[in-house]
C-alpha positions in Angstrom: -13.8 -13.2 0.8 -13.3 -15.6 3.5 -10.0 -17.1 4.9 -9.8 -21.0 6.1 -8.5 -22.0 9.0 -5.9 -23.8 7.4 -4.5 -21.0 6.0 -4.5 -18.9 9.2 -2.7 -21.9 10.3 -0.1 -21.6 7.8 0.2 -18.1 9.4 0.9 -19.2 12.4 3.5 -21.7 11.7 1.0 -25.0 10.4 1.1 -28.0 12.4 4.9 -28.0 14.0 4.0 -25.2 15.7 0.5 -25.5 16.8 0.9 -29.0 18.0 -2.0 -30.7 15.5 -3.5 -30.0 12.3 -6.0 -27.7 11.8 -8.8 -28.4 9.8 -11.6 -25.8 10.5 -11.9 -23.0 12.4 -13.3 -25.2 15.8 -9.8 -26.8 15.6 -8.1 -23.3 16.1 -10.6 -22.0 18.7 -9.6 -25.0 20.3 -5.4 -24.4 20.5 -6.1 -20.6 21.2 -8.1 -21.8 24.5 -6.0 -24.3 25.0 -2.7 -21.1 25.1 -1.4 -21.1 21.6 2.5 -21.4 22.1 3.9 -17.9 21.8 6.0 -19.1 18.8 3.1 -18.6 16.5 3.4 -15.0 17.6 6.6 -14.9 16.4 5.4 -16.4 12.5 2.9 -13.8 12.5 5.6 -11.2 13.9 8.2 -12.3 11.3 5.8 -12.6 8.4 4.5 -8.6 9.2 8.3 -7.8 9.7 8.8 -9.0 6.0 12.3 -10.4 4.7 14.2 -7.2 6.2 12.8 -6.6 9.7 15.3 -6.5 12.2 15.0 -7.8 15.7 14.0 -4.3 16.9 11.0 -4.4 14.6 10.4 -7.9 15.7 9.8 -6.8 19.3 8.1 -3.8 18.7 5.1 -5.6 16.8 5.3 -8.5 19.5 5.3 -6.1 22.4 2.0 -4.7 21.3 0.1 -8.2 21.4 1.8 -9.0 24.6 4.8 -7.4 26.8 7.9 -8.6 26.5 8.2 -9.5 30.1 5.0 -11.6 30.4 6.7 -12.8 26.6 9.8 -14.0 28.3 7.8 -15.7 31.3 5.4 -18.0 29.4 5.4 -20.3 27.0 1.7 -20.3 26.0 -0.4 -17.6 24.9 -3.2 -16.4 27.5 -7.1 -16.0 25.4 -6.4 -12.7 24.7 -2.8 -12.8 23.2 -3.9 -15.7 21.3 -7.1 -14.6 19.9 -5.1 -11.3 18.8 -2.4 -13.2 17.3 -5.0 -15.9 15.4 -6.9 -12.2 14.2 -3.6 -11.2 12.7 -3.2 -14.1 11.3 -6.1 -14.0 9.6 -5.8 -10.4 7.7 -2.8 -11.3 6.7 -4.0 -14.1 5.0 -6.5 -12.2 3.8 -4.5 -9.5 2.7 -2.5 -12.3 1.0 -5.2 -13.3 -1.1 -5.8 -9.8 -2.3 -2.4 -8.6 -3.1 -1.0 -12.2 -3.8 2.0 -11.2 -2.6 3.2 -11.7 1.1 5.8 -8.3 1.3 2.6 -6.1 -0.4 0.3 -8.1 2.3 2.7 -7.2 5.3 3.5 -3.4 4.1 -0.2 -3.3 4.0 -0.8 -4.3 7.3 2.0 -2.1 8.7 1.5 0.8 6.5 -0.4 3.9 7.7 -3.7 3.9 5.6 -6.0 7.0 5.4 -9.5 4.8 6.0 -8.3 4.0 9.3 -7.3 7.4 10.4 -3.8 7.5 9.6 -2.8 4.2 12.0 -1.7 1.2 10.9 -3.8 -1.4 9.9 -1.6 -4.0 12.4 -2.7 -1.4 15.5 -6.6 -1.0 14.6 -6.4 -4.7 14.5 -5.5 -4.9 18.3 -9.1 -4.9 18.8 -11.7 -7.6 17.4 -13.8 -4.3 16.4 -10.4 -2.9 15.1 -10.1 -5.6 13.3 -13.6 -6.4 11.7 -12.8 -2.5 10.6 -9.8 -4.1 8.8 -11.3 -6.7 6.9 -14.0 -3.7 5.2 -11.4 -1.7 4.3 -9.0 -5.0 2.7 -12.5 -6.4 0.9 -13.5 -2.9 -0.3 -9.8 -2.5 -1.7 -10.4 -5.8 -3.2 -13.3 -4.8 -4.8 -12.5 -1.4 -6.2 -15.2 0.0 -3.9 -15.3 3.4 -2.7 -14.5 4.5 1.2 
């Protein structure tokens, strides 16, 4: 199961965040080189934190894309940051579309799981390996396949 842009967009806070509408995924690559305002960080952020994450939690799951002082200093995203925030986005929305449900798609994401060694799916998605590791284990849950 693939994810379309526009819904990673939605993710990230659609086009009043991102500046322009985005209607495939060349239209995303291009924001994220462009520096993708940190403010789509904090959709993704406040989406993962579900309806009762606190502040604390808040900076905790931002910290880990990008530290909070080079947070407070910029106002775009460097290529990394952004490319980790737009891979978030994206297994969220795919975890969306599997749970149809976005507080079971953000506990999923933040929630231990035992096919990932016990870390949270959020941290093995840090990576773009991480996160292709992600996506098996959400489509094999999807799928009532084995481990």
């Amino acid at each position: 199961m693939s994810v379309s842009a526009e819904n990673i967009a939605e993710v990230l806070g659609g086009p009043s965040v991102l500046g322009q509408p985005v209607r495939n995924l060349r239209d995303l690559e291009d924001i994220v080189s462009g520096g993708i305002p940190k403010s789509a960080l904090d959709n993704v952020v406040g989406v993962l934190a579900g309806p009762h994450g606190g502040t604390a939690t808040k900076a905790h799951l931002r910290n880990k894309v990008v530290p909070c002082a080079t947070y407070q200093n910029v106002e775009r995203l460097n290529l990394q940051a952004g490319q980790t925030t737009v891979r978030l986005a994206r297994l969220y929305a795919l975890a969306l579309s599997a749970f149809e449900d976005g507080n079971a798609a953000a506990r999923f994401l933040t929630t231990p799981h035992g096919e990932l060694e016990g870390c949270t799916p959020f941290d093995v998605a840090l990576t773009e390996t991480g996160g292709r590791e992600v996506e098996e284990v959400t489509e094999r849950g999807l799928h009532g396949l084995p481990a």
